[in-house]
C-alpha atoms as one frame of an Amber mdcrd trajectory, in Angstrom:
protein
 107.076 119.693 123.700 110.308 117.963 123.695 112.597 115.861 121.224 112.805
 111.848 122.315 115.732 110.049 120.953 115.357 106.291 119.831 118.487 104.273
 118.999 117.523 101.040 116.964 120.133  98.299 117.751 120.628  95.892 115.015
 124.418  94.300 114.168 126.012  97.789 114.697 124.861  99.247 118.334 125.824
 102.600 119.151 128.646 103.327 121.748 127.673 105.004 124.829 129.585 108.426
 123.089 128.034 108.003 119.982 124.571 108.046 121.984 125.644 110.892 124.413
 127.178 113.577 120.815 123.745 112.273 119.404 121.339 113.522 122.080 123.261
 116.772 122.730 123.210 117.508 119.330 119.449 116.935 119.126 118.657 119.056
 122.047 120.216 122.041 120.804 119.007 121.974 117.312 115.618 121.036 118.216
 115.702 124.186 120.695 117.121 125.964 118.328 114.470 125.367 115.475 111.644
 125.197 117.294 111.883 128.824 118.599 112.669 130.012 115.464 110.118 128.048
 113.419 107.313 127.427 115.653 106.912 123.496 116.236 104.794 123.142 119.185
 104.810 119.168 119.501 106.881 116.689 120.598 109.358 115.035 117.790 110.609
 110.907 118.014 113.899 111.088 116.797 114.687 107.234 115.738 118.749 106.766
 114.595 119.638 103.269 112.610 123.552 101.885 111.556 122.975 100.523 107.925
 124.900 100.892 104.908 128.120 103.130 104.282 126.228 106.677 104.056 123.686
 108.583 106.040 120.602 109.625 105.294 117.316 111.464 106.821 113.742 110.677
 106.123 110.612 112.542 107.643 108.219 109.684 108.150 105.419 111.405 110.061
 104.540 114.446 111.030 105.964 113.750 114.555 108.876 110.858 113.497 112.035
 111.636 112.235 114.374 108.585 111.034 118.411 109.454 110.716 120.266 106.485
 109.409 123.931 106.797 109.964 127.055 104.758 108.684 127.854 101.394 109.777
 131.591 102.117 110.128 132.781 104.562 112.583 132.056 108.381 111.538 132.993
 111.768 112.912 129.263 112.874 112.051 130.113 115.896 110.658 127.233 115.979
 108.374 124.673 114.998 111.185 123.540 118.470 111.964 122.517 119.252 108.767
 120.098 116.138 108.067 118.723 117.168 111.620 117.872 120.946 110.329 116.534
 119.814 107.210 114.468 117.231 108.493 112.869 119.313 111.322 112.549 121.738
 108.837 109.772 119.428 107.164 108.145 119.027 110.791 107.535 122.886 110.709
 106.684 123.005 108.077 104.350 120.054 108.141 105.907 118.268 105.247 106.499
 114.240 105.087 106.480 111.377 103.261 103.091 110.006 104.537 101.687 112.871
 102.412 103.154 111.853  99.782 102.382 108.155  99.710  98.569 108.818 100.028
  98.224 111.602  97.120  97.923 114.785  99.647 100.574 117.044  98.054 101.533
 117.980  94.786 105.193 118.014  93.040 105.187 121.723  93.425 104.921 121.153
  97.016 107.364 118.815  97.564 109.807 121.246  95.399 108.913 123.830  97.813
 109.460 122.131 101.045 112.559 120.569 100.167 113.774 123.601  98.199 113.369
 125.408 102.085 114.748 122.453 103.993 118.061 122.809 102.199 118.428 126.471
 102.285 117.336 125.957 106.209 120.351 123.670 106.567 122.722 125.549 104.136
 121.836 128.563 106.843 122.674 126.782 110.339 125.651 124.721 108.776 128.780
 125.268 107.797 132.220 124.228 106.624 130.313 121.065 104.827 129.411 120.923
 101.304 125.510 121.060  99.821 126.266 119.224  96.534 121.965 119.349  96.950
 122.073 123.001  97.153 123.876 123.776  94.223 122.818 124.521  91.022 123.652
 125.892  87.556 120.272 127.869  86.608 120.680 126.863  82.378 121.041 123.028
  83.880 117.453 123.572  85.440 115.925 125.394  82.246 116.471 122.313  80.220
 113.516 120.437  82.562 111.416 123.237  82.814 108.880 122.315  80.072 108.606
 118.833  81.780 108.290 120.281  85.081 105.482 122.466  83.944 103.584 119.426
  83.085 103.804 118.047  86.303 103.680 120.906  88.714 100.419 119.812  89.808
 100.728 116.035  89.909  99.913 114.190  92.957 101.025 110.989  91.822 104.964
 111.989  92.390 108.078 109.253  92.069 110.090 110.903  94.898 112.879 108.633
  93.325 112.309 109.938  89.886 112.517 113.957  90.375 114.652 114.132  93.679
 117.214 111.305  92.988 117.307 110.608  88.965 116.362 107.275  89.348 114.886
 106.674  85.563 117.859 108.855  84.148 115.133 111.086  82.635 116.061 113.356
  84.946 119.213 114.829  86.617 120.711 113.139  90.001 119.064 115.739  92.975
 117.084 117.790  90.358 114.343 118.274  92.719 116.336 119.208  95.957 118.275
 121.629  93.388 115.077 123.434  91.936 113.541 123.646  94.863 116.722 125.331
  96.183 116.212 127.396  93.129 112.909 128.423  93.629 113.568 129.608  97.447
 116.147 131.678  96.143 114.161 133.461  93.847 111.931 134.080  96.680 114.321
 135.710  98.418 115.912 137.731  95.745 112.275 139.469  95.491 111.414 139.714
  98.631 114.727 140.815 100.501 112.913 141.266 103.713 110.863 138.194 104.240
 112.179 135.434 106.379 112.224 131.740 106.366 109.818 131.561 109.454 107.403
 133.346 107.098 108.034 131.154 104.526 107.657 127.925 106.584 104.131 128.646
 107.110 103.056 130.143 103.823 101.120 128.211 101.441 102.768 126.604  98.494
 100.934 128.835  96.287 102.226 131.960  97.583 105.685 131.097  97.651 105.454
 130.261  93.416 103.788 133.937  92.432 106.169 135.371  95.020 109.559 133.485
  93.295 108.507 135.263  89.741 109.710 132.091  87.946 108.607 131.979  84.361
 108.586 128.156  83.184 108.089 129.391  79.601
């Protein structure tokens, strides 16, 4: 089990640096999280310049797609969209499931609710606008979200990035934040490699969040 490292060359290649800070930084996070969360298979790790921001997606349950900045960029925020993202490989979490029906909104809450406190964990000195949260903001959605906790037919675009405006910018990212947190708070000695491979299920009787 090891991490391979694709660089997709379109009208911005990568310099032989940017290739070289890339792969080292792969190989220790994907050390790193893989002994602490238990992934026992090889991860594709495929990096594309478009665009002015970066941005992670967990394609498969073995392919992980970074895309990074066309300008020049000090990556600071790279290791944090590589913790998150493998976080989803532990945890067995990725968009193909979502695309063909095979997860819920509460589960995609959950798993990207853990990704970002994963992240917030390993990195620091960046800011988690994602992370953040003010809980009265996330009460106003609650009756909303309890009508669609157990939808299948989920616009990722909709709950996670406020794309219809009925619905805050990052809501999703932030209540799932919020609902690891409560976790936590209850269960002071549980860790996130126990929570990684707990059932959705669990992880909503054990946060004691009252949608009422």
């Amino acid at each position: 089990m090891n991490a391979q490292v694709l660089f997709l060359e379109g009208q911005r290649s990568f310099t032989k640096e940017e290739k070289s800070r890339i792969r080292a930084l792969i190989s220790f996070i994907f050390k790193d999280t893989k002994e602490m969360l238990g992934i026992k298979h090889t991860v594709i790790f495929s990096f594309f310049k478009s665009g002015a921001r970066m941005d992670g997606y967990t394609v498969a349950g073995d392919w992980i797609r970074i895309t990074l900045p066309e300008k020049k960029s000090s990556f600071k925020e790279l290791p944090a969209y590589i913790y998150h993202e493998l976080h989803h490989i532990a945890r067995s979490y990725s968009e193909a499931q979502n695309i063909q029906n095979k997860i819920n909104l509460l589960d995609m809450l959950v798993a990207e609710g853990m990704a970002t406190y994963f992240e917030m964990q390993k990195v620091k000195g960046i800011p988690f606008p994602h992370g953040q949260y003010q809980i009265k903001d996330l009460r106003k959605h609650f009756k909303l979200l309890e009508a669609n906790l157990a939808a299948t037919n989920i616009d990722y675009f909709e709950w996670f990035l406020g794309a219809t405006k009925k619905l805050p910018y990052q809501f999703g990212y932030k209540m799932g934040k919020y609902i690891i947190d409560q976790v936590f708070a209850h269960n002071p000695k549980i860790t996130i490699a126990q929570l990684t491979k707990m059932p959705t299920a669990r992880i909503w009787k054990l946060s004691k969040i009252n949608l009422d």
